[in-house]
TIVO-2410 file (N, C-alpha, C; in nm, 3 decimals):
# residues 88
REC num residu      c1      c2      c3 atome chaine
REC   1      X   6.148  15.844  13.894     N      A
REC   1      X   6.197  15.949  13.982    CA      A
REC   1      X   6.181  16.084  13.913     C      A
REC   2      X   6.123  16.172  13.946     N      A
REC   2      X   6.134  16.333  13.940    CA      A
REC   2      X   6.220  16.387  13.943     C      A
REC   3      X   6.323  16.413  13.844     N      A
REC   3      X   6.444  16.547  13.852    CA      A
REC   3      X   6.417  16.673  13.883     C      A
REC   4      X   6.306  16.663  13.965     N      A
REC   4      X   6.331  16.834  13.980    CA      A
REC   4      X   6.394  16.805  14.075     C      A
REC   5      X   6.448  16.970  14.108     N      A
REC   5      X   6.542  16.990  14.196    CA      A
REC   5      X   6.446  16.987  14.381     C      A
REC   6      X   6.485  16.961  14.488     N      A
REC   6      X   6.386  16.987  14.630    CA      A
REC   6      X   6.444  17.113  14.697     C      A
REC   7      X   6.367  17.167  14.687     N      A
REC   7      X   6.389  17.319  14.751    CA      A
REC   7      X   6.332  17.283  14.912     C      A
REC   8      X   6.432  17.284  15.061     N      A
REC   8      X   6.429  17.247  15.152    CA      A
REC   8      X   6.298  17.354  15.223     C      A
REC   9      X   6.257  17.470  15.173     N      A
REC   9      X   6.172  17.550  15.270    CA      A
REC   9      X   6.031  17.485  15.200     C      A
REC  10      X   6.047  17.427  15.063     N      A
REC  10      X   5.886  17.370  15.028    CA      A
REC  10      X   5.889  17.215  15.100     C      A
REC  11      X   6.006  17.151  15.150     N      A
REC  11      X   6.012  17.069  15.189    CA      A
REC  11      X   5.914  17.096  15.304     C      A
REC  12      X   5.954  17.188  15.417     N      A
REC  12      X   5.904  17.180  15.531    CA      A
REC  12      X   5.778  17.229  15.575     C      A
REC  13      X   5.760  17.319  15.449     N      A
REC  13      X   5.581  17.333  15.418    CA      A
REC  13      X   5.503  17.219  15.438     C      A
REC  14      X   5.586  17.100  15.326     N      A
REC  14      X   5.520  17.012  15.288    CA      A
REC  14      X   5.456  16.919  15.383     C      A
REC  15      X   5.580  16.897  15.480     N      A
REC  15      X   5.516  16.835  15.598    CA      A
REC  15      X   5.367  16.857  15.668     C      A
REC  16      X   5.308  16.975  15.637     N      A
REC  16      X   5.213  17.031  15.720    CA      A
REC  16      X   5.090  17.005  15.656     C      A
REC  17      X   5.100  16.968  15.518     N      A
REC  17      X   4.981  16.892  15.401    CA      A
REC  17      X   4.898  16.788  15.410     C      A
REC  18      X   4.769  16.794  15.382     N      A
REC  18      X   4.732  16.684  15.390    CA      A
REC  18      X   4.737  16.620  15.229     C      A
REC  19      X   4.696  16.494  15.217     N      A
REC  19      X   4.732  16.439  15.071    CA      A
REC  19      X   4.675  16.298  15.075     C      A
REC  20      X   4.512  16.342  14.996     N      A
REC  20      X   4.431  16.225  14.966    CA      A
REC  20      X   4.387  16.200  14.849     C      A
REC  21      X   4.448  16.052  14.859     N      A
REC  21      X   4.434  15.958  14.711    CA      A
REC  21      X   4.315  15.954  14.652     C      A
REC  22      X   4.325  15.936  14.518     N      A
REC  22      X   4.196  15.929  14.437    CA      A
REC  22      X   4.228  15.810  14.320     C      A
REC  23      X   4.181  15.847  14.179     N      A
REC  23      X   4.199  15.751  14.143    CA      A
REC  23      X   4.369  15.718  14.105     C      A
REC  24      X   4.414  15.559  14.071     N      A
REC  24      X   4.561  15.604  13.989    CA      A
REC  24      X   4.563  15.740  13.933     C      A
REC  25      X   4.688  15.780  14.012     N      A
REC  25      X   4.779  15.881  13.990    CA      A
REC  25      X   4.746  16.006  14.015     C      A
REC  26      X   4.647  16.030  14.112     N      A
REC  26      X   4.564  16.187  14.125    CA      A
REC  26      X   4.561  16.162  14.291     C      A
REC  27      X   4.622  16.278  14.310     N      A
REC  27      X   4.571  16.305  14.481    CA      A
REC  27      X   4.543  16.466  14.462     C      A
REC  28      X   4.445  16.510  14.582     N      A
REC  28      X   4.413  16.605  14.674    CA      A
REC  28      X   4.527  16.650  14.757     C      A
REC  29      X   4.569  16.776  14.770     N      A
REC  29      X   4.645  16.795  14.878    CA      A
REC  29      X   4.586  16.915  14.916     C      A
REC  30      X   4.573  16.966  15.039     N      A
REC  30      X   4.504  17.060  15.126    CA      A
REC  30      X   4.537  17.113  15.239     C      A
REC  31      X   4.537  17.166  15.280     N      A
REC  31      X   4.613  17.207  15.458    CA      A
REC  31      X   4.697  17.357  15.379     C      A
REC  32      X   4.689  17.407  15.281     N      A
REC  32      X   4.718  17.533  15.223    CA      A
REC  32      X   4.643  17.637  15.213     C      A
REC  33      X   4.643  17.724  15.169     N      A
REC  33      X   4.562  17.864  15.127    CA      A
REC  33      X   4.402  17.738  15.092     C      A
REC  34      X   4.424  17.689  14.942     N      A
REC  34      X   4.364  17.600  14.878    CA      A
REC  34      X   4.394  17.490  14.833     C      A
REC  35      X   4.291  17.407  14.828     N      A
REC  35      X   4.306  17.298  14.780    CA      A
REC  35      X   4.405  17.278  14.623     C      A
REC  36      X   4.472  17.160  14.626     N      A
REC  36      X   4.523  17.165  14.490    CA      A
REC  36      X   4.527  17.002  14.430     C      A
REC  37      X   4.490  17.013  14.298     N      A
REC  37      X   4.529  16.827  14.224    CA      A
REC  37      X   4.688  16.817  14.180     C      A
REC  38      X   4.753  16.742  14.218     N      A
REC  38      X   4.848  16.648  14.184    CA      A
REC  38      X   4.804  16.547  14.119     C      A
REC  39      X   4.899  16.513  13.980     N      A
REC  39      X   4.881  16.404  13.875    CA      A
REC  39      X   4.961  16.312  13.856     C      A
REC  40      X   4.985  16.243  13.826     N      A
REC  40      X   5.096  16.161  13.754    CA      A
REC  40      X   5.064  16.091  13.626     C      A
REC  41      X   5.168  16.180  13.522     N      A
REC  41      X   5.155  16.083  13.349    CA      A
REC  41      X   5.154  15.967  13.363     C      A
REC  42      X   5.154  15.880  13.223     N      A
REC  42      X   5.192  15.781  13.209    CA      A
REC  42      X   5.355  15.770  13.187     C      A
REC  43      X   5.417  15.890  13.131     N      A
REC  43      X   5.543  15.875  13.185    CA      A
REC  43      X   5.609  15.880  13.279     C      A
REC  44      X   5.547  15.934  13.397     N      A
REC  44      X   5.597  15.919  13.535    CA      A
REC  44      X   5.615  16.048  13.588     C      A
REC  45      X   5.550  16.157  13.484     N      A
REC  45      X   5.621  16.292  13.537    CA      A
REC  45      X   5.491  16.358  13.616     C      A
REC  46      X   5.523  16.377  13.736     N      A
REC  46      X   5.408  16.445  13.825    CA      A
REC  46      X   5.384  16.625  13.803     C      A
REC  47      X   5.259  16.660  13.760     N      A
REC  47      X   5.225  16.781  13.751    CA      A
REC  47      X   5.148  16.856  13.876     C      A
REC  48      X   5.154  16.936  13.942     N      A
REC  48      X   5.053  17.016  14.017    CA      A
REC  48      X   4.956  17.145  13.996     C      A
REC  49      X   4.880  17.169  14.012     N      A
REC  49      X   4.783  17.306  13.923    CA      A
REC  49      X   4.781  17.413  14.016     C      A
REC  50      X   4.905  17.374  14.098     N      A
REC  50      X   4.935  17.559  14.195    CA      A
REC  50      X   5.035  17.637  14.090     C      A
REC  51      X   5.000  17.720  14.098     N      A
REC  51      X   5.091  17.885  14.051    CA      A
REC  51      X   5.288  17.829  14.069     C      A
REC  52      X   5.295  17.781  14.153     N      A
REC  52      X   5.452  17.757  14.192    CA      A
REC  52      X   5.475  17.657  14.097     C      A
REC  53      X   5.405  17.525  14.053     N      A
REC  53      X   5.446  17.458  13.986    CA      A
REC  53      X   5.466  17.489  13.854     C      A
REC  54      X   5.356  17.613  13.819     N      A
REC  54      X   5.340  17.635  13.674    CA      A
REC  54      X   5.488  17.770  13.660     C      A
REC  55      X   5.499  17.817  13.726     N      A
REC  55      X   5.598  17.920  13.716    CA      A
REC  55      X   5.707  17.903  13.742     C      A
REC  56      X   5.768  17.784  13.824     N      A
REC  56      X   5.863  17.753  13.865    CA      A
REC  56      X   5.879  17.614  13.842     C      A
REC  57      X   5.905  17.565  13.690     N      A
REC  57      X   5.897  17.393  13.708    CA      A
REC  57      X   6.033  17.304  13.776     C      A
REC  58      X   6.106  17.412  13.728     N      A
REC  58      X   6.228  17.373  13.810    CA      A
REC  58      X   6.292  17.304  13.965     C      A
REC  59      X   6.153  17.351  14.030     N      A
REC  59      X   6.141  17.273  14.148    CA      A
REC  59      X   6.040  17.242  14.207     C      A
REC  60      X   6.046  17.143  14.252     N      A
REC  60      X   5.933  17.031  14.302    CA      A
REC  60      X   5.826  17.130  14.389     C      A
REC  61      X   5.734  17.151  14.348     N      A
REC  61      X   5.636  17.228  14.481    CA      A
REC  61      X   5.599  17.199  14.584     C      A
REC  62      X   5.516  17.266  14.695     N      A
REC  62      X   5.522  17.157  14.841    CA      A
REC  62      X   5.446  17.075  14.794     C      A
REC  63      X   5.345  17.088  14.699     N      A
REC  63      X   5.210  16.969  14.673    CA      A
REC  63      X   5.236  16.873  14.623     C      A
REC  64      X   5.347  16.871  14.558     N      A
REC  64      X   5.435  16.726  14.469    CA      A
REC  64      X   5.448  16.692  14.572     C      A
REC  65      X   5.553  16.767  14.677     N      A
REC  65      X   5.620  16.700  14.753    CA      A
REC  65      X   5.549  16.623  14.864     C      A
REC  66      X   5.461  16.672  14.915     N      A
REC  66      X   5.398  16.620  15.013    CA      A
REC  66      X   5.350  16.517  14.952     C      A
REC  67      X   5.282  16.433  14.806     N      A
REC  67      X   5.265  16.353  14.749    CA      A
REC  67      X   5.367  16.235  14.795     C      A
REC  68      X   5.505  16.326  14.720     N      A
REC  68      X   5.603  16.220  14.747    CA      A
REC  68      X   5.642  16.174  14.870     C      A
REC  69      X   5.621  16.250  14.979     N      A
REC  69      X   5.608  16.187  15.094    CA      A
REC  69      X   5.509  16.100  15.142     C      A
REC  70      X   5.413  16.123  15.078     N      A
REC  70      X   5.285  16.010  15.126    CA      A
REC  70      X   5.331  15.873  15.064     C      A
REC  71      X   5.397  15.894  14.936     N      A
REC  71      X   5.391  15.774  14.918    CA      A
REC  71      X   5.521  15.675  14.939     C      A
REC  72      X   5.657  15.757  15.013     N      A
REC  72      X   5.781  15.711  15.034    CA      A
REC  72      X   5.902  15.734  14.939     C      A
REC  73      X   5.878  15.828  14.892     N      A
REC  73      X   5.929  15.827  14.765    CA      A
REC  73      X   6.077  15.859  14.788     C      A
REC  74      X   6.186  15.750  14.796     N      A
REC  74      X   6.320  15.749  14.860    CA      A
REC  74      X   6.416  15.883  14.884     C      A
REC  75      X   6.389  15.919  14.728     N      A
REC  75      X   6.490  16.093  14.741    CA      A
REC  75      X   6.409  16.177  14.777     C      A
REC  76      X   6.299  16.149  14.794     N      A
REC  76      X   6.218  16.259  14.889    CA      A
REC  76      X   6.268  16.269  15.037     C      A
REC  77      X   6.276  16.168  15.131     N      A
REC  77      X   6.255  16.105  15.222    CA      A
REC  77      X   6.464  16.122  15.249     C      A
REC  78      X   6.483  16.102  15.171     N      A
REC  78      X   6.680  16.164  15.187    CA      A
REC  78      X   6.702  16.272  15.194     C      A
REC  79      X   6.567  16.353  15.142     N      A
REC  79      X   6.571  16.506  15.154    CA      A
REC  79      X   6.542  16.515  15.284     C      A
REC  80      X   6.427  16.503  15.313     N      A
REC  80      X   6.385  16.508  15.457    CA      A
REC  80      X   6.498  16.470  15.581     C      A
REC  81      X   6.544  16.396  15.554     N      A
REC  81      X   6.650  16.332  15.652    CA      A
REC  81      X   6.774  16.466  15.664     C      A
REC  82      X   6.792  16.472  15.566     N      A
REC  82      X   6.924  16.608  15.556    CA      A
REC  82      X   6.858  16.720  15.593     C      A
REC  83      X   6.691  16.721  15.599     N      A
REC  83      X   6.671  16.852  15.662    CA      A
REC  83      X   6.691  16.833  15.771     C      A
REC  84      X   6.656  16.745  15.866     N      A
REC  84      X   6.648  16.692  15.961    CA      A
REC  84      X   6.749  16.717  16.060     C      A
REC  85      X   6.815  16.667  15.986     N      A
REC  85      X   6.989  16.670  15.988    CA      A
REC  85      X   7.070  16.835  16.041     C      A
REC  86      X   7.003  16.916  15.922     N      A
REC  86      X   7.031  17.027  15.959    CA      A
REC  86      X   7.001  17.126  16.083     C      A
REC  87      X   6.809  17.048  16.122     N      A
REC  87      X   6.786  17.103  16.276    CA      A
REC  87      X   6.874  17.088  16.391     C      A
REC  88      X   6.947  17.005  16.434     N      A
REC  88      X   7.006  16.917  16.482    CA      A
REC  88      X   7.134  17.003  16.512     C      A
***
């Protein structure tokens, strides 16, 4: 799991991403300004090579995030729900 913190407005960016797999642990995400790579270590910690991730590690960027939504990623997906929640 990723401790960063989910900032709810990159949340709802995120939705709008596309996010295609490559090899273990590398996706494409696109549907932004530009294209961007998402990684994942061998320790589990996911990096992104947009400007937000590098300046702001503190919270998850939409390109993580949309990752973590592709792939179900539970406290992602609890986030989503409480945004959800909040339209409502």
């Amino acid at each position: 799991m990723n401790a960063q913190r989910i900032d709810s407005n990159r949340l709802r960016r995120a939705l709008f991403l596309d996010v295609a797999p490559h090899a273990e642990g590398r996706w494409t995400v696109t549907g932004g300004a530009e294209p961007h790579l998402v990684t994942r270590a061998r320790t589990g910690s996911v990096r992104c090579d947009c400007l937000d991730a590098l300046y702001r590690p503190q919270v998850r960027c939409k390109h993580n995030l949309a990752v973590a939504l592709s792939r179900g990623e539970r406290h992602v997906l609890t986030g989503l729900r409480e945004l959800l929640g909040e339209a409502q």
